[in-house]
PALUMLUM-604788 format. One record per atom (N, C-alpha, C, CB): x, y, z. Coordinates in pm, whole numbers, padded with zeros to 5 digits, always signed. Glycine has a CB too. Layout:
REM PALUMLUM-604788
XYZ...
***
This chain:
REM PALUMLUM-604788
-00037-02299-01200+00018-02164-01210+00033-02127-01358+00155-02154-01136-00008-02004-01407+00003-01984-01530+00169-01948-01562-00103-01874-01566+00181-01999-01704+00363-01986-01721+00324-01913-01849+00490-02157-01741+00470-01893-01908+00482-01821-02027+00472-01716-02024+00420-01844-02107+00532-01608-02184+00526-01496-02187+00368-01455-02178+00601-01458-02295+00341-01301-02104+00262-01250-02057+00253-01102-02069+00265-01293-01957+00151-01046-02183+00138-00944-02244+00113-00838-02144+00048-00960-02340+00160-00693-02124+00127-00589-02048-00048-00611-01996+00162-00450-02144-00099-00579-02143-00277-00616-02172-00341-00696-02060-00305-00720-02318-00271-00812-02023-00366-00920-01988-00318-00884-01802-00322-01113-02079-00224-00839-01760-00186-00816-01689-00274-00730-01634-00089-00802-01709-00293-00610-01695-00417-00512-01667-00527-00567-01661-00440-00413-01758-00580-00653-01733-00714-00733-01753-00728-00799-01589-00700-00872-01899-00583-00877-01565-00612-00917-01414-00660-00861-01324-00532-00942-01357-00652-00692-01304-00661-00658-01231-00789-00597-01240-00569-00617-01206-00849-00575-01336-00942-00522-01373-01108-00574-01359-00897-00506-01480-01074-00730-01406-01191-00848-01418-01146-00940-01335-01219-00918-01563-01019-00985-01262-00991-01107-01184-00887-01036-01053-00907-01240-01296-00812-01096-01076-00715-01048-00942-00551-01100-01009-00771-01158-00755-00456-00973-00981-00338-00977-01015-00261-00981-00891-00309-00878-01101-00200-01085-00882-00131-01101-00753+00025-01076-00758-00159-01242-00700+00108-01028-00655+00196-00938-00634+00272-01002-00531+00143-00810-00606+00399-01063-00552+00474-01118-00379+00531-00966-00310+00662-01257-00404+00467-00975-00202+00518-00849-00099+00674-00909-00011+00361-00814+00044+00772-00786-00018+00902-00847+00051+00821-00797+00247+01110-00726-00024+00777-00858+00257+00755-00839+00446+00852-00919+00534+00591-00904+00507+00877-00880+00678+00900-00977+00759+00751-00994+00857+01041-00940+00840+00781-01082+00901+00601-01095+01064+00621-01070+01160+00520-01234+01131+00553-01011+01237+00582-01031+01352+00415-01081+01411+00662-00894+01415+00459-01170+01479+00352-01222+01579+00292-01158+01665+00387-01307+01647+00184-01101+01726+00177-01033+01807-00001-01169+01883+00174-00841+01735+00038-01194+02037-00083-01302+02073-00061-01214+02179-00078-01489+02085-00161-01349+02229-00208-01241+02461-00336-01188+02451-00088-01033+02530-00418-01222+02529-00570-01207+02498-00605-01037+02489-00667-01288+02633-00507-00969+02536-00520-00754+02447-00444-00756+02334-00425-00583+02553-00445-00848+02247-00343-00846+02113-00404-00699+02028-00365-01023+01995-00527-00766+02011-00616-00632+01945-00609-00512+01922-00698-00606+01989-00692-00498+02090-00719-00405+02170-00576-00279+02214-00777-00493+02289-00485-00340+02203-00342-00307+02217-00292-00278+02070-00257-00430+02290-00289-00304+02007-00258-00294+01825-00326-00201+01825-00302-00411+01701-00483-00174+01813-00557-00084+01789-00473+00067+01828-00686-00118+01862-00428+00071+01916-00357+00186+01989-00195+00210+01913-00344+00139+02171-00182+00147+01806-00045+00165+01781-00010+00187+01621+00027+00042+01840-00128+00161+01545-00159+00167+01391-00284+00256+01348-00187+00019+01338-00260+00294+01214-00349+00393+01158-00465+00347+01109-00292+00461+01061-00486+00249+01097-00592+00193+01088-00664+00129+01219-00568+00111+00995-00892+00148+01190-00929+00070+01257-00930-00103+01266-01015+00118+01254-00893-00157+01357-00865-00274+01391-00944-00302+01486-00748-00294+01416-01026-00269+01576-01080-00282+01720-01162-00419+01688-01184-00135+01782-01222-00416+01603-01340-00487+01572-01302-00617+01531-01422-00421+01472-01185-00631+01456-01111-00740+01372-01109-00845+01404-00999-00731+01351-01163-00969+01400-01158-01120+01427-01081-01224+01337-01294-01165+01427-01091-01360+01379-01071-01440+01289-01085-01455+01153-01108-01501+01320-00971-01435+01035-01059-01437+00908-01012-01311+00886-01228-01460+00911-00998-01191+00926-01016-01046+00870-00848-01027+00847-01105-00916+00994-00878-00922+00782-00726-00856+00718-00746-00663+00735-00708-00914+00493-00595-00623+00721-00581-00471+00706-00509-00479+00662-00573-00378+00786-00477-00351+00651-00397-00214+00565-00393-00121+00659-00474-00141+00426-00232-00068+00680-00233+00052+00748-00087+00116+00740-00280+00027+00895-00053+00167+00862+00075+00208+00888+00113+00217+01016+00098+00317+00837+00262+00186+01004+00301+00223+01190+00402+00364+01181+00422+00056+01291+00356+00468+01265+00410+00574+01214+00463+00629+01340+00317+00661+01132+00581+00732+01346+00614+00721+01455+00556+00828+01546+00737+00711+01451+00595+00871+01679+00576+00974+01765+00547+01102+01672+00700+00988+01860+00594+01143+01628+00591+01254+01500+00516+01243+01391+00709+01269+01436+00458+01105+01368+00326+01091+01269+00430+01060+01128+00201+01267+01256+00552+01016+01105+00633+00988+01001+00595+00819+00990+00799+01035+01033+00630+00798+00840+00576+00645+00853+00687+00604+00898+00522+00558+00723+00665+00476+00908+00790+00371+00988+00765+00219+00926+00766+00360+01193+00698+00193+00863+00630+00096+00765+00488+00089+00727+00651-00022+00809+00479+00017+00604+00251+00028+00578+00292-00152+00685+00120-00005+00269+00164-00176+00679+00148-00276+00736-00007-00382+00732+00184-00223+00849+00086-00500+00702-00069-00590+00637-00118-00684+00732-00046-00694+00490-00215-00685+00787-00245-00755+00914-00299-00869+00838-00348-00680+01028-00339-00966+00961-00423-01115+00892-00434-01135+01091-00284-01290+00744-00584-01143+01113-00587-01181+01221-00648-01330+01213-00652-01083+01298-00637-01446+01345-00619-01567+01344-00705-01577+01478-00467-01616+01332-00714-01682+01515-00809-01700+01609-00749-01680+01787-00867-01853+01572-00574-01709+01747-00525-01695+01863-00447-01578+01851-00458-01807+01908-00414-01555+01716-00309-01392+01777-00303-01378+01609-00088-01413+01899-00213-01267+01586-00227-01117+01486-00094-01192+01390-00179-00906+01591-00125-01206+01282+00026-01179+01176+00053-01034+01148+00011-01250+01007+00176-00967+01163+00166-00822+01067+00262-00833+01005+00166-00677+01126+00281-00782+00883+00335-00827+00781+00419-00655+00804+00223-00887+00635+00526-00665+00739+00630-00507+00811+00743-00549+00697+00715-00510+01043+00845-00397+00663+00887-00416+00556+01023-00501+00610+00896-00283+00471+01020-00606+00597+01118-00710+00564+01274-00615+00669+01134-00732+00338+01298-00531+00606+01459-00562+00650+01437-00447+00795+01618-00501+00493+01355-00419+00805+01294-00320+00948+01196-00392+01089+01173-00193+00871+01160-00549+01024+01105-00607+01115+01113-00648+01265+01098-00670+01069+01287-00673+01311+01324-00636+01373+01358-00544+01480+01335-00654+01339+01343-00451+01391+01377-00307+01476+01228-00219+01509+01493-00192+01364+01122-00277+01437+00969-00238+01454+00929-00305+01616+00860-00319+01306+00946-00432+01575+00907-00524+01667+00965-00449+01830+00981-00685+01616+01078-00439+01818+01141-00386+01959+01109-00268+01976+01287-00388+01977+01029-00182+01873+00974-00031+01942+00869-00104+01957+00957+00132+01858+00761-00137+01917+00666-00205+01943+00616-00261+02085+00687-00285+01869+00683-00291+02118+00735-00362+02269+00777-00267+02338+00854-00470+02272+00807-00171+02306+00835-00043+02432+00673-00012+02444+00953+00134+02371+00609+00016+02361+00476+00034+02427+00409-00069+02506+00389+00066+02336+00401-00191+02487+00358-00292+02580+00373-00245+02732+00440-00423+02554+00276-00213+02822+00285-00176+02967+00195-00289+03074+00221-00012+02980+00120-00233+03056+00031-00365+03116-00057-00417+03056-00038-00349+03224-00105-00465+02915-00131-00531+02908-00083-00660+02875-00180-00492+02884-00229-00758+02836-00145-00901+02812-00115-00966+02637-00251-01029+02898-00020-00882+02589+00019-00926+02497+00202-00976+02471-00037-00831+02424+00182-01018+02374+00328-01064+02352+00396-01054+02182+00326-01232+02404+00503-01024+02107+00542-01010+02014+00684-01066+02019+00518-00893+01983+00661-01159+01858+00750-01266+01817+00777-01191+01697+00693-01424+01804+00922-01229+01592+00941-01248+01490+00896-01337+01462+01025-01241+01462+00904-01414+01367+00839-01472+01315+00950-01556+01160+00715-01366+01298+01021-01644+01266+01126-01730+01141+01110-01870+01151+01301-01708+01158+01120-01946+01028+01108-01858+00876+01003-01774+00860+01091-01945+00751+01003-01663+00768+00861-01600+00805+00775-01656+00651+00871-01388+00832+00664-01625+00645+00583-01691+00575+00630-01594+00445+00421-01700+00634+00582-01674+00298+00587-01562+00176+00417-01476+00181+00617-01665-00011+00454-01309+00215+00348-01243+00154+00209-01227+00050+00398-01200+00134+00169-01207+00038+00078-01231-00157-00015-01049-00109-00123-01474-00184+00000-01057-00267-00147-00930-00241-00205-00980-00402-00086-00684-00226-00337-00993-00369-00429-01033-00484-00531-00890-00516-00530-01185-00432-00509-00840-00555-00548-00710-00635-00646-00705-00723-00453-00663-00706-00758-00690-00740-00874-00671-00827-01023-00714-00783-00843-00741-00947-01172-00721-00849-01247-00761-00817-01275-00904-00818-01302-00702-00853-01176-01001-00811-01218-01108-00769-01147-01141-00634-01205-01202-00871-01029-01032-00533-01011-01099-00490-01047-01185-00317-00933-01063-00536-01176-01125-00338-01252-01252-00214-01263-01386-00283-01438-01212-00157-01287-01415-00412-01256-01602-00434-01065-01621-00384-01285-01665-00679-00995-01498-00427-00834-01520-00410-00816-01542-00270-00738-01390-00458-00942-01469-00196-00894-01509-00027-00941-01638+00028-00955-01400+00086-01005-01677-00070-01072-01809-00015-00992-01902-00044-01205-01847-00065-00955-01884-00174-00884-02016-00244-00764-02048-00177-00845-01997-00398-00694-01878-00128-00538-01883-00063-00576-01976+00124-00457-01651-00042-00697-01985+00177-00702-02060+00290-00731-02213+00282-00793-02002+00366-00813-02237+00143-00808-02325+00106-00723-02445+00091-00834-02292+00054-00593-02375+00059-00417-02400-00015-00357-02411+00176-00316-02186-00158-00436-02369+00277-00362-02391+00403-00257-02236+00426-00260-02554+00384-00286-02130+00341-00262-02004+00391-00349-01922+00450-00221-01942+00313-00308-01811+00568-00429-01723+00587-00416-01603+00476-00433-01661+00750-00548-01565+00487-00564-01480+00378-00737-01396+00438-00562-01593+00206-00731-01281+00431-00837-01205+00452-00837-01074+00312-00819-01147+00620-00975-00959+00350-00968-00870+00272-00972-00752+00319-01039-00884+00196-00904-00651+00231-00875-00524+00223-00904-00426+00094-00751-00528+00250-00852-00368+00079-00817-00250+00003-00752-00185-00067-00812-00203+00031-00653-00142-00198-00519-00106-00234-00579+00000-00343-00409-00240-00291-00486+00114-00348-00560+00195-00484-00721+00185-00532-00484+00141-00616-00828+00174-00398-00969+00190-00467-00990+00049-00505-00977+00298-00604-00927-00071-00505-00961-00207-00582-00958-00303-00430-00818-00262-00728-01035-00384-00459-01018-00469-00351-00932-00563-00354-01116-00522-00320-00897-00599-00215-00733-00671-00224-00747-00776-00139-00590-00574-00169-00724-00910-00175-00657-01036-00053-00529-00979-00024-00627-01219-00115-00503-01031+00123-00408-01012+00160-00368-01146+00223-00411-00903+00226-00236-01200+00171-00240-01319+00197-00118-01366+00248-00280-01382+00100-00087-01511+00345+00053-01475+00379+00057-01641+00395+00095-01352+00527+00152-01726+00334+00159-01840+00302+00281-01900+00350+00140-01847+00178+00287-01981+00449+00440-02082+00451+00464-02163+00312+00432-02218+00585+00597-02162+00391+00663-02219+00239+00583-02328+00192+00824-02282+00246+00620-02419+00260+00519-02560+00217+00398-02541+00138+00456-02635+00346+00339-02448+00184+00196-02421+00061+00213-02318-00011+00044-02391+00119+00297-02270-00020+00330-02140-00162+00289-02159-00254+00456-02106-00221+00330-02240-00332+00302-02315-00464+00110-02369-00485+00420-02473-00451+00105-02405-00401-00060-02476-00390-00114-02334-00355-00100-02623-00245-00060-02234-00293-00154-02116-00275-00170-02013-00367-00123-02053-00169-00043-02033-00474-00057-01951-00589-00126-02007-00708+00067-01911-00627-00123-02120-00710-00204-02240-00804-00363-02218-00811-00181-02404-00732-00386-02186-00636-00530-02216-00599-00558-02046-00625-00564-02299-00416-00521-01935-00612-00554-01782-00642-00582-01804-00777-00433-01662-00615-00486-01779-00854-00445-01815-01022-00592-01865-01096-00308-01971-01034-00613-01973-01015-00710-02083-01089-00822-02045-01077-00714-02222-01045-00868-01967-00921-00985-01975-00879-01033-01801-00933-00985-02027-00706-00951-01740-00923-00975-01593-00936-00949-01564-01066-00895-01504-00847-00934-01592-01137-00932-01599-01316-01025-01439-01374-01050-01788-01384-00999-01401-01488-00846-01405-01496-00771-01348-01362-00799-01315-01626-00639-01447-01362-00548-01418-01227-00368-01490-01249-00647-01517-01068-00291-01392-01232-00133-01409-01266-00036-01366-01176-00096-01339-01384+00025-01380-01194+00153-01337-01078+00209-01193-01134+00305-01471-01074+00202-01107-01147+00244-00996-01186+00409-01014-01230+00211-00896-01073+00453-00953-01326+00597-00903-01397+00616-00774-01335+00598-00884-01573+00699-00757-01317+00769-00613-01236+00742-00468-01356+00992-00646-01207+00702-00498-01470+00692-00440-01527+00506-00421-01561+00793-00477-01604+00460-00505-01543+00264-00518-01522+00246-00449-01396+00181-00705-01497+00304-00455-01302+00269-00399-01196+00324-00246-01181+00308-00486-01094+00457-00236-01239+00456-00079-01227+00348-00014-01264+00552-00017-01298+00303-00059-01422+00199-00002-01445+00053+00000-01372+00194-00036-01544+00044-00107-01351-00095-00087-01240-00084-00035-01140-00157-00192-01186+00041-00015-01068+00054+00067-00910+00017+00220-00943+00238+00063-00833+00073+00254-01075+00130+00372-01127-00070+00417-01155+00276+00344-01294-00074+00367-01223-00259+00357-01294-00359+00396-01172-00319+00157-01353-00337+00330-01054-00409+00312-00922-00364+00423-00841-00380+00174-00849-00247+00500-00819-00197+00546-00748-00167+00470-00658-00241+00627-00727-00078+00334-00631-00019+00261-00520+00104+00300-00517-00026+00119-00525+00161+00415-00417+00286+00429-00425+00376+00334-00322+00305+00566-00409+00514+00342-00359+00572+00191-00327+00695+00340-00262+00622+00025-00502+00748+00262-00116+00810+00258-00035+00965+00257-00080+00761+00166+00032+01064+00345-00059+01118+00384-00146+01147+00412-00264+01146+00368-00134+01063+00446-00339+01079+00522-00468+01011+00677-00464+01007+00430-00587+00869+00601-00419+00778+00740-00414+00802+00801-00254+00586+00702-00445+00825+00741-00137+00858+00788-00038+00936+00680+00063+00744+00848+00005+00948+00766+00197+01070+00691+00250+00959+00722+00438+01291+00798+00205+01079+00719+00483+01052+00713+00663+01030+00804+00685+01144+00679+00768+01092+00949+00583+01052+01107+00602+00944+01200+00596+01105+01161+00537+00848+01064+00543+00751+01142+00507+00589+01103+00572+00763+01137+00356+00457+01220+00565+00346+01179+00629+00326+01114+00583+00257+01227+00653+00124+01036+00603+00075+00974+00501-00001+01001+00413+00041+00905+00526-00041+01177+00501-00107+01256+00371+00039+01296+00259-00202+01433+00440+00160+01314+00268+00226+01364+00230+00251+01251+00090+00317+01405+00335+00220+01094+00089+00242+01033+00060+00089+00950-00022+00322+01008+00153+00011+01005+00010-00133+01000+00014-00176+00863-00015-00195+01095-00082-00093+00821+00131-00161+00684+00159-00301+00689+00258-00045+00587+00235-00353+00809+00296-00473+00837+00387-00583+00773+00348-00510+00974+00396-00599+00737+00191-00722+00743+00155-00738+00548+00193-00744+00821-00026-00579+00477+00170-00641+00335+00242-00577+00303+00361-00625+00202+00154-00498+00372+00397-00421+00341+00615-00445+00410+00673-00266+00343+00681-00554+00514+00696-00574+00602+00788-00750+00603+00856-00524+00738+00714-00727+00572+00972-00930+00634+01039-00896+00710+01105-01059+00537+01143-00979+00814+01037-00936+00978+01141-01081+00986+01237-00921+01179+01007-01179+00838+01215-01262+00877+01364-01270+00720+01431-01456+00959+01335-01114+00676+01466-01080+00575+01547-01047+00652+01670-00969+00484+01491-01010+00577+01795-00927+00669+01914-00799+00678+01898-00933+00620+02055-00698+00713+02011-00585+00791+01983-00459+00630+01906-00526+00892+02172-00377+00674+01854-00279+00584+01841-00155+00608+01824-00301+00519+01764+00013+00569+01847+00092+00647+01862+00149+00731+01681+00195+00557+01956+00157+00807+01727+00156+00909+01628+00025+01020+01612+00171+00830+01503-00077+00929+01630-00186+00995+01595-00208+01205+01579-00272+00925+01710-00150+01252+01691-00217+01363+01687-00171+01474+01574-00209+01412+01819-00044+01401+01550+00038+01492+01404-00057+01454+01321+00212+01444+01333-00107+01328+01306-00178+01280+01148-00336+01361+01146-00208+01066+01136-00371+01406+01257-00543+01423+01253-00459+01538+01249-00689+01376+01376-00371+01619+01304-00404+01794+01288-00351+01860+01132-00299+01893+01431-00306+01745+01070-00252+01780+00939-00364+01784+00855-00146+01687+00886-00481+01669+00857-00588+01651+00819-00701+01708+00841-00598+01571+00834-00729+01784+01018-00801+01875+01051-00801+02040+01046-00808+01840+01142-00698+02061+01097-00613+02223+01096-00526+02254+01059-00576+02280+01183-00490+02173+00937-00343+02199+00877-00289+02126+00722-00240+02140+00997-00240+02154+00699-00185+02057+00543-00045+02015+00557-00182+02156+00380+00025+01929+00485+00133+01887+00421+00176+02009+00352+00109+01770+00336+00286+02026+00343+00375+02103+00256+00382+02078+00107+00503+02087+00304+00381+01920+00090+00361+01864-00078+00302+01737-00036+00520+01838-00192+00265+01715-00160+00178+01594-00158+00226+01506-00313-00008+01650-00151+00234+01331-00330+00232+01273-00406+00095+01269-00546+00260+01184-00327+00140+01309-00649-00054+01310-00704+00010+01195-00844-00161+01551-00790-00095+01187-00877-00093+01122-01043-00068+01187-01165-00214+01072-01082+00017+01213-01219-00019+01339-01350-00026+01200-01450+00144+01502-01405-00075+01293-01553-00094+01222-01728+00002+01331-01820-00307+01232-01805+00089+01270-01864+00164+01356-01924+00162+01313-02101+00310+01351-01846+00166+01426-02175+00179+01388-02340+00316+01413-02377+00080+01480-02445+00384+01320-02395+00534+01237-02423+00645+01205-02308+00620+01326-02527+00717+01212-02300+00850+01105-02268+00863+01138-02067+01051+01178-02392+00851+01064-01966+00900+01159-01898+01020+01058-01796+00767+01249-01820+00998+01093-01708+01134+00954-01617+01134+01025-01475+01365+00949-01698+01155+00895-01398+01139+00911-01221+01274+01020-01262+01173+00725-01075+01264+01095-01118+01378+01207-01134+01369+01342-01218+01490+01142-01192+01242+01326-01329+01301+01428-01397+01177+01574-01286+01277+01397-01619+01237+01686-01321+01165+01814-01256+01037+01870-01307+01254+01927-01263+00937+01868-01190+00821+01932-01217+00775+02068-01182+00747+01863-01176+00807+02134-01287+00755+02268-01335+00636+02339-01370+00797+02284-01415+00600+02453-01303+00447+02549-01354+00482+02564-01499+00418+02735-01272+00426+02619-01590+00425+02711-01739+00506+02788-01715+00301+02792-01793+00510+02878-01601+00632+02957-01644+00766+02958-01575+00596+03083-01645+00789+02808-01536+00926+02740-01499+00961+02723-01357+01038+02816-01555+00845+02745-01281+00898+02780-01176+00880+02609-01109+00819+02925-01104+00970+02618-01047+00976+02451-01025+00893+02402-00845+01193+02399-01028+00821+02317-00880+00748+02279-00788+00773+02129-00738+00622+02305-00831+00834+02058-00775+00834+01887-00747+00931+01812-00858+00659+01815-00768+00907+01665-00849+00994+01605-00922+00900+01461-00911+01158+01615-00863+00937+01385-01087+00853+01257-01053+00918+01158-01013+00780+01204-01152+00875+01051-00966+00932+00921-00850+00934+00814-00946+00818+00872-00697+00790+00784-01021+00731+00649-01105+00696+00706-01236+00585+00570-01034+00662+00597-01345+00610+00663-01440+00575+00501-01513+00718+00791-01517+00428+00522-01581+00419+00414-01660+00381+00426-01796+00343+00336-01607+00424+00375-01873+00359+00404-02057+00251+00395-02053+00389+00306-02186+00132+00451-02098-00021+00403-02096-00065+00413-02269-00133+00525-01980+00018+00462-02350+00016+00484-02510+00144+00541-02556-00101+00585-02560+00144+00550-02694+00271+00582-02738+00328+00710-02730+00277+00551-02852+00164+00800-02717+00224+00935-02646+00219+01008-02535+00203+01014-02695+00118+00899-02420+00122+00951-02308+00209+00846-02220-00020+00982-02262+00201+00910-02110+00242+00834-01961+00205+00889-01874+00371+00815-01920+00141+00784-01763+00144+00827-01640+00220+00861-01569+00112+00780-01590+00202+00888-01441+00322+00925-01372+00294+00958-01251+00394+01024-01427+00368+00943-01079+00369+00951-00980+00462+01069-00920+00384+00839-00952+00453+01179-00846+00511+01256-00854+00494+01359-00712+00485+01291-00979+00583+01432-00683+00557+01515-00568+00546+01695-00607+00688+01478-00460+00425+01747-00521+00424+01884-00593+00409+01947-00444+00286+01920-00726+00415+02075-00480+00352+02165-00370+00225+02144-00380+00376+02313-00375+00191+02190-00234+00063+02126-00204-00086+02184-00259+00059+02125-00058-00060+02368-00301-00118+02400-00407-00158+02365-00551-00081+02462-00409-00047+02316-00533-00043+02264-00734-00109+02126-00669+00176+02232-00861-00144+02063-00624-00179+01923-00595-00373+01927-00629-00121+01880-00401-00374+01969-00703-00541+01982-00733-00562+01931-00882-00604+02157-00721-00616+01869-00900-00679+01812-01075-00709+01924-01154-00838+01717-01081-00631+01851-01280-00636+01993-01406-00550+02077-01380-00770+02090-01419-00470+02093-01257-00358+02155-01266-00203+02135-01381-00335+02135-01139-00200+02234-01464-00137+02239-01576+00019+02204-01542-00163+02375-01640+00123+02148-01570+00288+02151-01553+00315+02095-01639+00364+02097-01442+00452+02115-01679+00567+02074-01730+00662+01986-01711+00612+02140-01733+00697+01883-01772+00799+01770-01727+00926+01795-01849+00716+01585-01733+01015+01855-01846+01086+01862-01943+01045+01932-02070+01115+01752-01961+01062+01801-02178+00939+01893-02292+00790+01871-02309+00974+01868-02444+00793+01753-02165+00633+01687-02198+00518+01779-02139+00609+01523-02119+00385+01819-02151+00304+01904-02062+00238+01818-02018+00228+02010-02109+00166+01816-01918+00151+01728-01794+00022+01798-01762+00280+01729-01669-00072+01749-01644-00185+01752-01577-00176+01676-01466-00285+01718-01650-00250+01741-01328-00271+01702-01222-00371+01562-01245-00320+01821-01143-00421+01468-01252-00542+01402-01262-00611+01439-01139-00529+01254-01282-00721+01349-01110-00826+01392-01008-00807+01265-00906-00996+01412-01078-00717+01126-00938-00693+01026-00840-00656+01075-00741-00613+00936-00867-00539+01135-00683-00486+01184-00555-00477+01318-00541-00365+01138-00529-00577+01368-00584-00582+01533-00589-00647+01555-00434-00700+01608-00737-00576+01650-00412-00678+01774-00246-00763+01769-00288-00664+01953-00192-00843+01686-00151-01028+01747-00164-01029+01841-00045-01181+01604-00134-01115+01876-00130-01237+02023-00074-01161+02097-00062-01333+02033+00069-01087+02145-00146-00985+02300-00095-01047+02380-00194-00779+02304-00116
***
């Protein structure tokens, strides 16, 4: 495992040329019974139908109303499903979860102790998914902000040997600082679950669509809010990326030129001494690239990462 101090720079470099890996707070839930699948498929925003031994997702479980209710990191196994769910909601997922169960043959466990999470982030990380099964964790691939991602989920006993074996094999490869990763979430557009949004909100609203959503899978619960927002309808505001020239901070108010206030930012990362990025919510008009605003005294721009297409 690499130790020592660890420059912003190289942190980015991980993610860029190797894989920067990230501990996710999840709880599991087990889900086996020979319709494990086939039954999942019907209950998450992502396609899964196809998914075997070895494979991984990205998605969301959202509710009747199409609101999220957690993202969610699958790892399927030869006999039944890990899903990885946000830690202190696992519980209470699991038992809606199970209200849909009718006839088929599946079954859903927590999952204690539950295993430690990983997300390996960049273009190396298919050696990170190999190396993490290698180490006696499962681990498959996905997707995060446009970069490809292991998704990996390790008992205790091999934690250590599974971060050793990512690290080593996926080079350059590090465990991320809370402060390397703001910036890369922030850089990528990976917005994070309470800061940038909560249970209140869509996933276009949140514009997690572009990696938890198949809008030409079949139906799933929530589904018909999420396709008519996407087909015949919009979000009210949407999360985008701005680039701003000087100072700005989660919280502060996002303003047109001539003051009229449209949003507020969530994240923000230094990218030079006079810009910053930044994560932020606007009306859904202003949500287009090259769109001009104001952050205080800083002037700001829509970027083109999470901007409305085709409007």
């Amino acid at each position: 495992m690499n130790e020592g101090p660890i420059d912003m720079e190289s942190e980015l470099d991980c993610a860029q040329m190797g894989a920067i890996v990230r501990p996710l707070s999840l709880g599991t839930i087990v889900v086996s019974g020979k319709d494990r699948v086939s039954w999942l498929n019907g209950m998450v925003t992502c396609e899964v139908a196809k998914k075997t031994s070895g494979d991984a997702a990205y998605g969301l479980i959202v509710s009747k109303a199409g609101k999220i209710q957690t993202e969610l990191y699958a790892l399927f196994g030869e006999e039944d499903v890990w899903l990885g769910v946000y830690e202190s909601r696992a519980a209470d997922i699991a038992t809606e979860l199970d209200r849909h169960l009718i006839m088929e043959e599946a079954e859903l466990e927590v999952l204690e102790p539950a295993p430690a999470w990983l997300l390996a982030l960049g273009p190396r990380a298919k050696a990170a998914a190999h190396a993490a099964r290698e180490a006696g964790a499962r681990a498959g691939l996905s997707t995060r902000g446009g970069l490809p991602a292991a998704i990996v989920a390790a008992p205790a006993s091999a934690l250590e040997a599974t971060i050793d074996a990512i690290t080593s094999s996926a080079a350059p490869s590090m465990i991320a600082t809370p402060q390397g990763w703001e910036r890369i979430r922030v850089e990528h557009g990976i917005p994070e679950f309470g800061i940038d949004f909560d249970d209140t909100n869509y996933p276009q609203e949140a514009s997690l669509e572009r990696d938890a959503v198949s809008f030409t899978k079949g139906c799933y619960l929530g589904q018909e809010t999420v396709f008519m927002l996407e087909n015949r309808g919009h979000v009210k505001k949407r999360l985008v990326q701005l680039l701003a020239v000087g100072d700005v901070s989660p919280g502060d108010k996002i303003a047109l030129p001539d003051g009229t206030e449209i949003g507020k930012v969530t994240s923000r990362a230094l990218r030079s001494p006079r810009q910053h990025l930044a994560l932020g919510w606007v009306k859904y008009k202003q949500a287009k690239a090259e769109t001009e605003v104001v952050i205080g005294d800083a002037k700001a721009t829509v970027t083109h990462l999470l901007e409305v297409k085709g409007e």
